[in-house]
C-alpha positions as CSV (number, residue, x, y, z in Angstrom):
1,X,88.9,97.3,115.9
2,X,90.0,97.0,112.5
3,X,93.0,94.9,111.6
4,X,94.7,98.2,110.1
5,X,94.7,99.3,113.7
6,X,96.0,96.7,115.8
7,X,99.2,97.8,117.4
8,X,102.5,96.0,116.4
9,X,106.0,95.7,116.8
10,X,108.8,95.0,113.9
11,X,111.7,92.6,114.8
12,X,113.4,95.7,115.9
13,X,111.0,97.3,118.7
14,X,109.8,99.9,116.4
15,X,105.9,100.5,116.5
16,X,104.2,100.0,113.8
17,X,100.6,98.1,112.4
18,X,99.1,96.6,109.3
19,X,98.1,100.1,108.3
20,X,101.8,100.9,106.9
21,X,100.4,98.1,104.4
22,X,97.1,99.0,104.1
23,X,96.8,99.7,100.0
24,X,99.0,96.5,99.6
25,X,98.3,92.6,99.9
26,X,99.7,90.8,102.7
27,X,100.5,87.7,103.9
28,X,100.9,86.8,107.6
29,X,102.7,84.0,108.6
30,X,103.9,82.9,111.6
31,X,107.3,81.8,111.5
32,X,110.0,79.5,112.7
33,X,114.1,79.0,112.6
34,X,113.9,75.3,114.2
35,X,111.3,73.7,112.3
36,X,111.1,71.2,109.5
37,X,108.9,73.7,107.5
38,X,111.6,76.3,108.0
39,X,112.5,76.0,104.6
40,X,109.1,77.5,103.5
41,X,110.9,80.8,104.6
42,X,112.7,80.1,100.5
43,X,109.4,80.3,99.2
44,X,108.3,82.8,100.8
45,X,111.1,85.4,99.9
46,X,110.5,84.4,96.0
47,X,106.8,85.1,96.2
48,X,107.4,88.4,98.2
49,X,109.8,89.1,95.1
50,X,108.0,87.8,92.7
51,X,104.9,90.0,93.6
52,X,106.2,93.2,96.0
53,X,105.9,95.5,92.6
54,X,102.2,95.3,92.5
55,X,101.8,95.6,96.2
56,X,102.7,92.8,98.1
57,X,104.4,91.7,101.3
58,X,105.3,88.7,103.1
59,X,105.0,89.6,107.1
60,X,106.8,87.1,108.9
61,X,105.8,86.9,112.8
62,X,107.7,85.1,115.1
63,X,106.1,82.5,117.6
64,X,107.9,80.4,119.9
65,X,104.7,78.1,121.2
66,X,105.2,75.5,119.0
67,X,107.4,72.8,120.0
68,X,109.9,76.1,121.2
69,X,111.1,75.9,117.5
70,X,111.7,80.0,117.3
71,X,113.9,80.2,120.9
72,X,116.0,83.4,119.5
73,X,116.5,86.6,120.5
74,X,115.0,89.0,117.9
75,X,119.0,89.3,116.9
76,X,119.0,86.1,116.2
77,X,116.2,85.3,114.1
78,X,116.9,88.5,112.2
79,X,120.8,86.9,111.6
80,X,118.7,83.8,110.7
81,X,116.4,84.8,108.2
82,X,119.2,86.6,106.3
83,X,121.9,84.7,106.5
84,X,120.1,81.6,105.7
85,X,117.0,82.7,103.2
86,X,118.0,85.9,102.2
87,X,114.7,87.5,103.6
88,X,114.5,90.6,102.6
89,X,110.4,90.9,104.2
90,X,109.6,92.4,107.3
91,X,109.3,90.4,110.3
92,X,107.6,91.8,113.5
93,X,108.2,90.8,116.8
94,X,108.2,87.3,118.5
95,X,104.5,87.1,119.9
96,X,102.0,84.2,121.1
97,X,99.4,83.1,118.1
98,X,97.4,81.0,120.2
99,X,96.5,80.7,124.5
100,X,95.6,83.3,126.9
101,X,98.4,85.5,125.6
102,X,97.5,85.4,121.9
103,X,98.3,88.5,120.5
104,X,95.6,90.8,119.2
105,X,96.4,90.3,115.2
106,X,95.6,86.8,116.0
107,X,93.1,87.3,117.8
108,X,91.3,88.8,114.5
109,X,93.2,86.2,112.3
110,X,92.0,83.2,113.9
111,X,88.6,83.8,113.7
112,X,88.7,83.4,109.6
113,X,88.0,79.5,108.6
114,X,90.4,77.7,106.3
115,X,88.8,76.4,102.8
116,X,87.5,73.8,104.7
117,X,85.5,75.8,107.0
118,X,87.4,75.3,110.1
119,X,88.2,78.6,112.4
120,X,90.5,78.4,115.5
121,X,93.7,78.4,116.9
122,X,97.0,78.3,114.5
123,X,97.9,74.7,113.6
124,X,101.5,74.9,113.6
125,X,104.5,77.1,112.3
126,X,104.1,78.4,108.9
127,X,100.3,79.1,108.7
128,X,99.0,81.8,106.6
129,X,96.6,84.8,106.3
130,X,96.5,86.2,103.6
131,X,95.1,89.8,103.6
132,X,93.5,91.8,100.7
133,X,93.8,95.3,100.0
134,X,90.0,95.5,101.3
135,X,90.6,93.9,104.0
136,X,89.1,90.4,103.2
137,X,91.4,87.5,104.6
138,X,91.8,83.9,103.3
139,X,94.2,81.4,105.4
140,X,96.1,78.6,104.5
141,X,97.3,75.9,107.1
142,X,100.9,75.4,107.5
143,X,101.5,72.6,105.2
144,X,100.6,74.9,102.0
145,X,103.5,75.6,100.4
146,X,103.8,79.3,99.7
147,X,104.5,79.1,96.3
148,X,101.6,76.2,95.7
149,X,98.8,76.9,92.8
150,X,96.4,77.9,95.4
151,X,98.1,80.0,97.6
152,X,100.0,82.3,94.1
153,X,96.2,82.6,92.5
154,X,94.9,83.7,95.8
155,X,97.4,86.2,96.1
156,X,97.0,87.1,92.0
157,X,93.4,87.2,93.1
158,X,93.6,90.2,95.4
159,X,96.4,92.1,94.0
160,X,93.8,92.3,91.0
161,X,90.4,93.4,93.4
């Protein structure tokens, strides 16, 4: 199954999947209200500004398994990420990112090594995937700040391919 057809949910129980964003670049990242990397959510709104003309998107996804730090209801977090950071991205449904439950994007997603070769479960809150308009994914681990050199020429990168 291609990533394109995974089935997914927006923070509003619509369906929907990554093919809606198929011609575009987009970032994954699995998202917190309650944790100190929260404000990375800043960051990410300016870089899905900065870039959303030439096809990009920030997809925020919702997870709850780490230290409980993302307890809202899908109200909430919506309230949340507007009210505090302006997010103006798309943000799916809260789902797991890692155990028996681990939803089916990240299922595909964690299989992709970091630049140091290392595959697996998510880390933390805030970790990235960053998908090109091929297809081709590149993560980041959580403490990569979303604006950083790496993470902008990635993006750069394959909004250029």
């Amino acid at each position: 199954m291609s990533l394109y057809d995974i089935p997914l949910r927006t923070l509003s129980g619509e369906a929907t999947s990554l093919a809606a964003h198929r011609d575009r670049t987009v970032l994954v990242v699995n998202v917190a209200s309650q944790c100190g990397l929260t404000p990375q959510y800043a960051g990410l709104e300016r870089l899905h500004k900065q870039f959303a003309d030439r096809g990009f998107t920030v997809l925020g996804v919702p997870c709850n398994q780490f230290g409980g730090q993302e307890p809202g209801s899908s109200e909430e977090i919506a309230t949340f990420c507007s009210a505090t950071y302006g997010v103006t991205f798309p943000l799916l449904e809260k789902i797991d990112v890692n155990g028996p439950d681990r939803h089916p994007l990240y299922a595909e997603l964690t299989q992709v090594a970091d630049a140091d070769g290392a595959a697996g479960d998510v880390q933390w809150n805030f970790e990235k995937f960053l998908i090109s308009p091929r297809g081709e994914v590149t993560r980041f681990r959580p403490a990569t700040d979303p604006e950083s050199p790496e993470l902008v020429a990635a993006v750069e990168a394959a909004l250029g391919a």
